[in-house]
C-alpha positions as CSV (number, residue, x, y, z in Angstrom):
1,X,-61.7,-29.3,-12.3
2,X,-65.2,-28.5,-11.7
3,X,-66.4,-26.2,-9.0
4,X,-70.2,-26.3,-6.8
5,X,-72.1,-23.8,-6.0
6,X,-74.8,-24.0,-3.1
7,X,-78.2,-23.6,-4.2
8,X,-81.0,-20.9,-3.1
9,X,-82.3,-21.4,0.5
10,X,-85.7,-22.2,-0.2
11,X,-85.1,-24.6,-3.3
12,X,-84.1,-28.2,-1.8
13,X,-85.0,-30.5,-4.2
14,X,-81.6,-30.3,-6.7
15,X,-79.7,-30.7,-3.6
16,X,-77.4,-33.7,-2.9
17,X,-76.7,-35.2,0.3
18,X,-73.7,-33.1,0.9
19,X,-76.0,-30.1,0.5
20,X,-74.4,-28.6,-3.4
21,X,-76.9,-28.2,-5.9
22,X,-76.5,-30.2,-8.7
23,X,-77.9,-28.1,-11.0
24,X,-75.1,-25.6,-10.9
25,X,-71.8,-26.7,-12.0
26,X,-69.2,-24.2,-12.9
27,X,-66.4,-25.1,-14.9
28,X,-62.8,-23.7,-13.4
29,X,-60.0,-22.7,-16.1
30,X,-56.6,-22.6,-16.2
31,X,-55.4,-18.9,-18.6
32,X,-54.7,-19.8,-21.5
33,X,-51.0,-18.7,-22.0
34,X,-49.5,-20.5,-24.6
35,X,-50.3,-21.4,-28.5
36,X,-50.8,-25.6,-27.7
37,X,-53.3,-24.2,-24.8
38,X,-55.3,-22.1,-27.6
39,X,-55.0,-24.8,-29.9
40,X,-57.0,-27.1,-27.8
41,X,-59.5,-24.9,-27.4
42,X,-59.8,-24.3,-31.4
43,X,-58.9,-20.3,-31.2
44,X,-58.2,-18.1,-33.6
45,X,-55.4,-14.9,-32.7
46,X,-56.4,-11.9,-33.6
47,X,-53.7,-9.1,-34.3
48,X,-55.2,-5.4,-34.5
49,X,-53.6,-2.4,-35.1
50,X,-54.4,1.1,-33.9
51,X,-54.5,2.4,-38.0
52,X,-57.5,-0.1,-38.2
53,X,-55.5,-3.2,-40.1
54,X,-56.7,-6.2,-38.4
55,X,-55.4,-9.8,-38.9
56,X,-56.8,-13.5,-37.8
57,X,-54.5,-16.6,-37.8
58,X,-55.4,-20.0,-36.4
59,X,-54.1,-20.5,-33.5
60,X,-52.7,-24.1,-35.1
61,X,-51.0,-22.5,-37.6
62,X,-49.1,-20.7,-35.3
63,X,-48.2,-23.3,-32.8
64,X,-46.0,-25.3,-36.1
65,X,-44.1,-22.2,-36.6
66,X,-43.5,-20.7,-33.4
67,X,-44.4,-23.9,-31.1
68,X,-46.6,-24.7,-28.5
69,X,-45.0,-22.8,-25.8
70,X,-45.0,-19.4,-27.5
71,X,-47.2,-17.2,-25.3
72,X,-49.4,-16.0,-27.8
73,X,-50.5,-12.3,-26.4
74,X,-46.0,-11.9,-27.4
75,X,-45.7,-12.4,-30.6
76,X,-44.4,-9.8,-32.6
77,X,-46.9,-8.6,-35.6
78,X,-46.1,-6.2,-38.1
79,X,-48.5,-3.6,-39.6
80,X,-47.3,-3.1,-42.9
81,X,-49.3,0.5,-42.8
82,X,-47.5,1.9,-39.6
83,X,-45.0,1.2,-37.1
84,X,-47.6,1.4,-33.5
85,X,-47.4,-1.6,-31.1
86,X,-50.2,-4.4,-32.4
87,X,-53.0,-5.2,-29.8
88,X,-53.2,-9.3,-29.7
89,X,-56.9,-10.7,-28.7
90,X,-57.8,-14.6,-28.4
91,X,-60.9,-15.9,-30.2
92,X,-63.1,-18.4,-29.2
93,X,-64.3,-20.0,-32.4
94,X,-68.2,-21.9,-31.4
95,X,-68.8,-24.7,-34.3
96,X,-72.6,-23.8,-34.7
97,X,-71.7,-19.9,-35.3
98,X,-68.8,-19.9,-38.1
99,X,-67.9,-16.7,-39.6
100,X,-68.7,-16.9,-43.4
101,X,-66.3,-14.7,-44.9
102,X,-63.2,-14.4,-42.6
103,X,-59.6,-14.6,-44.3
104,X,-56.8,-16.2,-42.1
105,X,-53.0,-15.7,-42.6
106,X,-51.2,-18.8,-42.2
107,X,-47.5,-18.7,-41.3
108,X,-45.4,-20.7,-42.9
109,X,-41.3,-21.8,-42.7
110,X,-39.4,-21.5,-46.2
111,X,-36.4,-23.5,-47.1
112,X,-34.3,-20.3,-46.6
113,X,-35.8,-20.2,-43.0
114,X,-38.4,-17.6,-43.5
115,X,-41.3,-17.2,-42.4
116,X,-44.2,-16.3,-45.1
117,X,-47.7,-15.4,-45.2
118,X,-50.6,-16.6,-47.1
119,X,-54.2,-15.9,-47.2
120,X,-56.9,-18.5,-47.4
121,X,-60.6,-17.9,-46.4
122,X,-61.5,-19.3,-43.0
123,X,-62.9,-23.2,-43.2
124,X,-63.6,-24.0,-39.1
C-alpha cells in the first residue's frame, strides 16, 4: 500500500493532475508480529541480556522450529549466565552491508523432541 504526499507550494512541476507529487512516495507497513512476517523481510532476532550476553538467530531458523505464527518479541530465551528477563530486538539485514564476523544460533528439533543449538558464522 503506498501512501502520497503533496509537494511544496511553490514546486509544480513533479505534480500529477490530481495535485500529489510524484516524487514522494512513502511506503506504509503493516508491524511485523510474527516469525513468517520477519522472515519475508530477511531479519535476524536478536536476544540480549542485561549481563551483556547477546545472541542473533535468523529469523528462518526460527520460524521451522517455532512456526510462522510465533510472535517473535515472545519467545522465551535463556541466558545461561543469569536468570534476568532477555530483551528481544528485530534486525533488518541490508544485502550490500553484511556483517563479516557475526555468529548465529540455529535451533534445531532432535528425535527426542528437543530443541538444540548450534553455532555457525553468519552467511546472508
Amino acid at each position: 500500500m503506498f501512501k502520497t504526499e503533496p509537494c511544496s507550494k511553490d514546486s509544480r512541476a513533479g505534480l500529477d493532475d490530481q495535485g500529489k507529487c510524484s516524487f514522494s512516495v512513502l511506503m506504509v507497513h503493516e508491524p511485523i508480529d510474527t516469525l513468517g512476517k520477519a522472515t519475508r523481510h530477511n531479519m535476524l532476532v536478536k536476544a540480549e541480556c542485561s549481563c551483556g550476553n547477546v545472541r542473533y538467530c535468523r529469523s528462518a531458523d526460527l520460524m521451522m522450529v517455532y512456526g510462522g505464527g510465533a510472535d517473535p518479541l515472545k519467545l522465551k530465551f535463556d541466558c545461561s549466565r543469569c536468570k534476568p528477563t532477555v530483551k528481544i530486538t528485530l534486525l533488518e539485514v541490508h544485502p550490500e552491508h553484511l556483517p563479516k564476523r557475526l555468529m548465529i544460533h540455529k535451533p534445531m528439533k532432535g528425535p527426542d523432541g528437543k530443541i538444540h543449538w548450534h553455532t555457525e558464522r553468519f552467511r546472508g
